[in-house]
C-alpha positions, -999 to +999 in steps of 0.1 A: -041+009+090-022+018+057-047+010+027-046+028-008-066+056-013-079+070-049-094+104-047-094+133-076-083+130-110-062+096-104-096+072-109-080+044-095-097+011-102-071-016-092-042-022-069-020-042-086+003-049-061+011-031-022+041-038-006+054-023+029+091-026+041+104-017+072+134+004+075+160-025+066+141-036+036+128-067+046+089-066+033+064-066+065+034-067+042+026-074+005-014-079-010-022-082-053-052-071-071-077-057-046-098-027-048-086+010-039-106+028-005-107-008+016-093-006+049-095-042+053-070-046+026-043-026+039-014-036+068-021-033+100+010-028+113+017-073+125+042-091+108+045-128+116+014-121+143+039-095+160+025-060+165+055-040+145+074-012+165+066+024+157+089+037+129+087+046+093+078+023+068+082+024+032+056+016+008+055+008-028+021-002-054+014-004-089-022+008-096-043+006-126-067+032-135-098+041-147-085+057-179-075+025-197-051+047-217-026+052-191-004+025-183+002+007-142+015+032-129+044+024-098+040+048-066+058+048-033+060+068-001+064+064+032+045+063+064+048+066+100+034+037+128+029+050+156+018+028+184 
């Protein structure tokens, strides 16, 4: 399961957006406005109701925080399925 986390000094309070491509681009996985530390809320790893193949995947959100005076914020990283 790939879910947003918010731990430390970030103070997360809202995921904007969460989008996860696989390695050719195509998005496998996109969810809007849903609270950081969910599990539930995260990808899988299914596509189209099709268990996707291990590999890396790129990920991408735009979080809001705690501290109204920063701005949405855009992160991305990647992560590793491994079946």
């Amino acid at each position: 399961m790939v879910f947003p986390q918010s731990a430390g000094d970030a103070a997360v309070t809202n995921i904007i957006v969460f989008r996860v491509f696989n390695r050719w681009g195509n998005k496998v996985f996109e969810r809007y406005n849903f609270n950081p530390n969910v599990p539930e809320m995260g990808w899988d790893g299914i596509f189209k109701g099709q268990q996707q193949p291990s590999d890396v995947y790129t990920w991408m959100l735009e979080a809001e925080f705690l501290d109204k005076t920063k701005t949405p914020e855009p992160l991305k990283g990647s992560v590793f399925l491994v079946r």
